[in-house]
N, C-alpha and C positions, 0 to 999 in steps of 0.2 A: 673334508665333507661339507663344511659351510658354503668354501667357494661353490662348490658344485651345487648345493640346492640352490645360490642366490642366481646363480647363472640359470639352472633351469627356469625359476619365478621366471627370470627377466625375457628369458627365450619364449615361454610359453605367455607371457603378455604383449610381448610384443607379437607373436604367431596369430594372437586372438584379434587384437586391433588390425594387423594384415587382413584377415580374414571378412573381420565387419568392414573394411574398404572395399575388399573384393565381391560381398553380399553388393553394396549398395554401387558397384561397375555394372552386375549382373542386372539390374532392376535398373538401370541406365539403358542398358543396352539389352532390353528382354526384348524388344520389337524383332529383334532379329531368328531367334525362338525362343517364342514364349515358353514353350512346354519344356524345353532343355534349361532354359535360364532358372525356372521355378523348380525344376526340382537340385539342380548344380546350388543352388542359393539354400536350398534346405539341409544338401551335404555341407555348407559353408558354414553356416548357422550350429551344425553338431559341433563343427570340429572347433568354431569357437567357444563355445560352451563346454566343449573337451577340454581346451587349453586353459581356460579361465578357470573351470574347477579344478582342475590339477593344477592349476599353481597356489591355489587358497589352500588346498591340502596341504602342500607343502609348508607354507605359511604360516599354518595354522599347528600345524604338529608341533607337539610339545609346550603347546600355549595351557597353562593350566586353567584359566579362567573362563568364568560362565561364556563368555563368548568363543572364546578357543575350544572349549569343548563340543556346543554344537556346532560350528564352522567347520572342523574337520570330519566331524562326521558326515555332516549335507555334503560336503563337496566332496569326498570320499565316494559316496554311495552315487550321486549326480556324473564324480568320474567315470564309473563303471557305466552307468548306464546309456550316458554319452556315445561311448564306444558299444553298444548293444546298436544303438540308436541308427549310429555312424553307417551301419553295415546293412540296415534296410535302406537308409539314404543310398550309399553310392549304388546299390542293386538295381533303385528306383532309375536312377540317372544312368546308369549303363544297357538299362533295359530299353531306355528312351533312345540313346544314339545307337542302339543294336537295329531299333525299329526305322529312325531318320537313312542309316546304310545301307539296308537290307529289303525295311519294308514290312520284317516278319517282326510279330510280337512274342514275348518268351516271358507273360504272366505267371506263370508258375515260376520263377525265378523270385521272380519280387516277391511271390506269395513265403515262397521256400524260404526268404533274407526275413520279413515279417515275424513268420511263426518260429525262426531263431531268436531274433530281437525281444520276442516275448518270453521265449522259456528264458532267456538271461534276464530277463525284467524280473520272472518269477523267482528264480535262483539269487538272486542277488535279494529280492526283500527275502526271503527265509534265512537266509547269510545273514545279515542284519537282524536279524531275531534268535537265529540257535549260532550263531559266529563261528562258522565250519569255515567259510573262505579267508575272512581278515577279522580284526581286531585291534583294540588299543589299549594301552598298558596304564598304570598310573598315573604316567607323565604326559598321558595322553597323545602319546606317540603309535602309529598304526603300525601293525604287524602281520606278517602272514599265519596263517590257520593252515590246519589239516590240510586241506583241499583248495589253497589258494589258487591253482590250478585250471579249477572250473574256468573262469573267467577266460583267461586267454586259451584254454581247449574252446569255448564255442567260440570264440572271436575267429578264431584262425581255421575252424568249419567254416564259419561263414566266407572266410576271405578263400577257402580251399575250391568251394563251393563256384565262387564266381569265375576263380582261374579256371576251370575248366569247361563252366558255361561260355566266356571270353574266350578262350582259348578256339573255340568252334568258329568264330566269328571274326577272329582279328583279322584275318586277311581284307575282309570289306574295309578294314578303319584306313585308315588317312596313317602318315609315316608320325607324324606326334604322336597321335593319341597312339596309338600302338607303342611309341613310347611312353607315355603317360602312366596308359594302363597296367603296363608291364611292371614298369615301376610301383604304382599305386600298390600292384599287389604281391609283389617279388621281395618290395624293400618292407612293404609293413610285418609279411611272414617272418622273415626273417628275425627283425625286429621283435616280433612276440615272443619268438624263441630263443633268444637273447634276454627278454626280461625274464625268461623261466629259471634261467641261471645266474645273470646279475641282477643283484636287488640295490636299487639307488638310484636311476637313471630310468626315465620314464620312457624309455625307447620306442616302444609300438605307439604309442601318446605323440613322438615328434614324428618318428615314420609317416605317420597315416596324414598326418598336418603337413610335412611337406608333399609328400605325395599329392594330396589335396590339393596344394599351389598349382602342382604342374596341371590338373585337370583344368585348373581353371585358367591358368594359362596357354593350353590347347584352347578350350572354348574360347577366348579372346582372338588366341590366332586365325581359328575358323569367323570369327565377325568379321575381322579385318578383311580377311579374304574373299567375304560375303559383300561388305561395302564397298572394296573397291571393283570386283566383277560387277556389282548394283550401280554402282558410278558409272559405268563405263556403256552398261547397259541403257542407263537411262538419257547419256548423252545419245547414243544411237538411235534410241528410240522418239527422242525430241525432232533428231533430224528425220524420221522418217514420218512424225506427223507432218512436220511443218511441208514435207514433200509431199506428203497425203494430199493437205489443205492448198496445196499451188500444184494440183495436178494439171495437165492442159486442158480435160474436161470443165474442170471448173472455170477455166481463165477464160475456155471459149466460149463457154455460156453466159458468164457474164460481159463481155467482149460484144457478145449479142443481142445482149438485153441494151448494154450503150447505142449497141446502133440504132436497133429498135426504136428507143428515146430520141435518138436523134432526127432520126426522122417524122415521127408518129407523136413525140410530145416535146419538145425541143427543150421547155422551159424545165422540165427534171432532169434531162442530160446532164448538164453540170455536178446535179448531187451526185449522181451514178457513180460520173468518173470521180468525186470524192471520197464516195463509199466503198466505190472497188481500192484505190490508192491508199484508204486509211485500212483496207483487210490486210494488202501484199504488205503495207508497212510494219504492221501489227502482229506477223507471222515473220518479217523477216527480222523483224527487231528480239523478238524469243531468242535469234541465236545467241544473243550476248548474255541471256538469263540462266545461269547456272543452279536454279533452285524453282524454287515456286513463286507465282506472282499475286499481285493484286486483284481481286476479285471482282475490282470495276472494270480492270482492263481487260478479265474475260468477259465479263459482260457484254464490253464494248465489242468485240468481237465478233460475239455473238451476233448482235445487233444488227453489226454489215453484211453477215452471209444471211441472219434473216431477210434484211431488207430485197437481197437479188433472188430468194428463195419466194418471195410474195409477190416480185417482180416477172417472175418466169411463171407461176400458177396463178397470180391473180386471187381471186373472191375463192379458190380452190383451197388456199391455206390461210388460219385465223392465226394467227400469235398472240396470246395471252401474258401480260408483266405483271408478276407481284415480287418485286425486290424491295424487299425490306433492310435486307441486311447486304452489304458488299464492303463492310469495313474488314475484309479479314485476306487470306493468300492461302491460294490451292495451287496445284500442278498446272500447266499449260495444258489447254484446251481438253480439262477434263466435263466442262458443263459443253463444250462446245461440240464436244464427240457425242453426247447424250443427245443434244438438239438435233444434230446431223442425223442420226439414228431410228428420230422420233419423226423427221421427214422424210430422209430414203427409204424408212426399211418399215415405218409404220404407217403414216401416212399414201403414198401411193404402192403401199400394198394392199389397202383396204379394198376389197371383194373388187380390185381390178381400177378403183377411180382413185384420182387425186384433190380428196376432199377434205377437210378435218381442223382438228381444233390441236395447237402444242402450248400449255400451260407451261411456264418459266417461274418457280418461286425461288425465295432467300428467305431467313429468316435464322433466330437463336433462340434457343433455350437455353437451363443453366450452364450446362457443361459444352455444349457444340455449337459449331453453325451448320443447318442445313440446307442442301440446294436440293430442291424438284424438280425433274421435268418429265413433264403427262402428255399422252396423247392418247385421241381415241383412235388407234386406230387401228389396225390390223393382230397387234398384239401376235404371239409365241410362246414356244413352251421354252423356257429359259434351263430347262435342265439336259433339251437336245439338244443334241449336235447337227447342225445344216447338210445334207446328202447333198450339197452341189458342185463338190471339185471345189470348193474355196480352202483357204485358212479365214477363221475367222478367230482374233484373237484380240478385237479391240476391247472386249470387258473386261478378258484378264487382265489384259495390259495396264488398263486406267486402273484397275482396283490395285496390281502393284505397284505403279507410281503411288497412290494416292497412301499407300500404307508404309512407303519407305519415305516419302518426302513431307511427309505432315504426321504420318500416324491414321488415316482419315480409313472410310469404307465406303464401298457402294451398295447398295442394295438393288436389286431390278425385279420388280412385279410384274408379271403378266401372264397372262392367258390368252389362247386362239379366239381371237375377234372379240377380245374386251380392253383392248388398248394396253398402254406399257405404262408402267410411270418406274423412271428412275432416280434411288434416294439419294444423295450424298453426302455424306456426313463428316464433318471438318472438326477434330475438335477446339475451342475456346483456349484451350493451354496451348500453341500448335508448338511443338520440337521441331521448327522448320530446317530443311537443310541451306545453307549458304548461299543469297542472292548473287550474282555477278553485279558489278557496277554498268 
């Protein structure tokens, strides 16, 4: 009997330390989802506090002294409640990937796991006061009551409860978690009903803790499989700016403006061809950038297509610089698609002319670095959708670069004929993905 409670102690601290590992993966990698990470972390957090007070119980039984005595008790009563606890958690977290599969919410579920989780909150303190469910003897060893019972009959409602709300929906899940879930709740029943009849072995206690693993092990395998379709994505999507940025429109307009110069002001010809050379360089050189860059060299960028963009409208377009800050690294040509934006689509859409003013800022506060770009000009309603036979998917796009490769957001203000301004927001700690050499 000894071996076997020092093996549990050691199984169920070492389950609990597992566990606070796999809390602080989740909160590593909560970017991926936030709202599945946060509540998978809060089932992780029970089943630690599961494992760790039922190992002190054990621990502690039969300890006759003032601290043995309440030690068994808190983690006894902490035990049970854990597992009340446990069962609104995984409800929370099953309700969230029923809704990510499906799309449908099923609040009544969670409500249903809640208002179980409480009547065992309530059932277990009156247990603890008139000792129908458990007890402990003189040697301060626990024992089962009358109605020990109670506890794993609403544990195993609850867990009856989800198998059949699941049960509705597994066809949507993915081939893991379908095993995951099955598991979770196949091996924990089981498990309960096995502790009804063996007393010594905290079975539903380990059940529900491995089981646990595999959840969290299904959500790890889903990041992975998120990161690398996100890699793959985002290399494609680099190639298809940087093709955006060297379309032959653009090559010939500026191609035009050189000759322009050559003829008509001979002495700025030279920059031209400097300025076009250092764009096509600056665009072709990204392809060896496996990550995010430097913030001066979007700048810089910017700069050249501004210069051929003032060159081609003249007194028609104003550019405004306030860069205060460029000490930091965002995505590839995520201020540069903002600027292109604020002069295709804002600027010479203004009531028909090619007039106006694009503000350019940088700057930091404590937490972020933020980049601006304003124009007055034509302005949109950013929550339409454009009726003209296009795709237009450049905002999503930047805002998902910007949120998988730094963490970063965009924000976009505007209104019909009050101009755009777009935020972007970088933060000061950046979690950058991997620059190429």
């Amino acid at each position: 009997m000894e071996i076997i409670r020092n093996s549990q102690i050691a199984i169920e601290v070492w389950g609990g330390i597992s566990c606070l590992f796999a809390v602080l993966i989740l909160i590593k990698t909560r970017h991926f989802d936030k709202k599945g990470a946060s509540r998978l972390s809060i089932l992780m957090v029970c089943i630690t506090f599961l494992l760790f007070f039922d190992a002190l119980s054990w621990f502690a039984r039969g300890n006759t002294s003032s601290w043995g005595y309440y030690a068994v008790r808190i983690a006894n009563f902490c035990t049970f409640l854990m597992q009340f606890f446990s069962i609104a958690a995984f409800a929370n977290y099953m309700e969230h990937l029923i809704f990510r599969r499906t799309g449908k919410s099923f609040k009544k579920w969670r409500i249903a796991a809640y208002s179980l989780a409480g009547v065992g909150t309530v059932v277990l303190i009156l247990s603890r006061i008139f000792h129908f469910m458990y007890a402990f003897d003189e040697n301060n060893n626990y024992y089962r009551a009358d109605y020990f019972y109670l506890t794993g009959a609403l544990v195993a409602a609850g867990l009856v409860i989800s198998f059949f709300v699941l049960l509705r929906y597994l066809r949507y899940f993915r081939r893991i978690e379908r095993v995951s879930v099955v598991t979770y709740l196949s091996l924990t029943i089981v498990a309960v009903a096995l502790q009804y009849f063996f007393y010594g072995v905290s079975f539903g206690i380990l059940a529900t803790a491995f089981s646990t693993m595999l959840l969290f092990i299904c959500h790890i395998f889903d990041y992975i499989e998120h990161s690398v379709g996100a890699e793959r994505e985002l290399h494609d999507t680099r190639l298809m700016l940087i093709s955006h940025r060297m379309q032959p429109h653009f090559i010939f307009n500026s191609l035009s403006v050189i000759r322009y110069l050559s003829v008509y002001q001979p002495e700025e010809a030279p920059r031209a061809i400097n300025e076009f050379s250092a764009f096509l360089r600056g665009c072709i050189d990204l392809l060896n950038e496996d990550g995010c860059i430097p913030a001066a060299k979007e700048f810089d960028i910017v700069r050249h297509y501004i210069y051929f963009q003032q060159k081609r409208f003249g007194d028609d377009l104003n550019v405004e610089y306030d860069i205060r800050e460029e000490n930091f690294d965002l995505p590839a040509f995520t201020v540069q698609n903002a600027v292109e934006n604020a002069v295709s689509h804002g600027l010479r859409g203004k009531d028909g002319l090619r007039s106006g003013t694009v503000t350019i800022r940088s700057y930091r506060n404590e937490k972020e670095y933020i980049v601006e770009v304003e124009d007055d000009g034509a302005g949109f309603d950013p929550d339409a959708i454009p009726d003209d036979g296009r795709v237009h998917t450049g905002i999503r796009d930047t805002r998902e670069r910007l949120a998988y490769m730094c963490g970063g957001t965009m924000e976009i203000e505007s209104a019909p004929g009050r101009g755009t301004r777009a935020v972007i927001h970088i933060p000061a700690e950046q979690k950058k993905k991997r620059r190429a050499r």
